[in-house]
N, C-alpha and C positions, 0 to 999 in steps of 0.2 A: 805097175810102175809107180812112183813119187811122185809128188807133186812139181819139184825141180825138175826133174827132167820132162814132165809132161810142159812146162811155163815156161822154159826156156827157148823154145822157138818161137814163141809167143811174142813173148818181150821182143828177142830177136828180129822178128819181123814190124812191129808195132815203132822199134826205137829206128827203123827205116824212115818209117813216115812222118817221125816228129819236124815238127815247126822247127827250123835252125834256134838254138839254144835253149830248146826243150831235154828236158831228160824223163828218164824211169828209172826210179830204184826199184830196187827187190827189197822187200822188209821180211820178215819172221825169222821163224827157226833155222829154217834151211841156209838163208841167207848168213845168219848169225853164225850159222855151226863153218861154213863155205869159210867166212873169212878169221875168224878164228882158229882154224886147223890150217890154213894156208902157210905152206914152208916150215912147221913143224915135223912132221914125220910121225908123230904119232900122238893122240886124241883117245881119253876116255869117256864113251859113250854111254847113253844107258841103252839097252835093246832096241826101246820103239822107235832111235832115231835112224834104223835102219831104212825104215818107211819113206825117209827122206831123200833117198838115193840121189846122193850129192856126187856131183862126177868126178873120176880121179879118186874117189873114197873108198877102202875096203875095210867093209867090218871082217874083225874077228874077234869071235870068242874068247871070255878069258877060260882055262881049260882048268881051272881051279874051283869051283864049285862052291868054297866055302873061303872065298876069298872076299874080303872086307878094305873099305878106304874110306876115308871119314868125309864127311862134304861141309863145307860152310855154305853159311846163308846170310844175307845182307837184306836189311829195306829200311826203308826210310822210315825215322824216330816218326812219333805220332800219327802212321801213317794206320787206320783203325777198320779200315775199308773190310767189308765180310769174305771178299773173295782170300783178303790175305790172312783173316785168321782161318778161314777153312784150312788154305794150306800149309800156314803152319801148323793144324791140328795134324796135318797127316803125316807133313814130313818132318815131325819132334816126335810123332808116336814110334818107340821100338819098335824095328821090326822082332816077329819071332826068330827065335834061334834055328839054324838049318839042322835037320834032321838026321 
């Protein structure tokens, strides 16, 4: 199973015992994908965020194979940090063309 659905009783159970006007967010992916997809109906995914079996969500496949959509990317001006040029080295590299 995902992460979300394994933490969600978790929290569940934990945000019982909190101190009166304690809380707990959820932070990352799942949490992000969760309220972002919420009351839209439909959400393009990359594969591995199946992994994140977020409840009420069904993947499916696109059945087109050689189907392409363009992505933007955004970050902050003079922002020089290594992890972000790693990824933008990967994600500005073409992929290959499908076969």
């Amino acid at each position: 199973g995902g992460a979300l659905r394994d933490i969600e009783p978790v929290l569940a159970r934990a945000r019982k015992e909190l101190p009166r006007g304690t809380f707990i967010w959820m932070r990352g992916q799942a949490a992000t994908m969760t309220s972002s997809f919420a009351g839209i109906g439909v959400g393009l995914v990359t594969a591995s965020m199946q992994r994140a079996s977020v409840p009420h969500v069904r993947y499916v496949a696109l059945s087109d194979p050689g189907a392409t959509t363009d992505v933007l990317l955004a970050w902050r001006r003079g922002d020089d940090s290594p992890v972000l040029r790693n990824f933008l080295g990967l994600a500005l590299d073409p992929a290959p063309a499908p076969a």
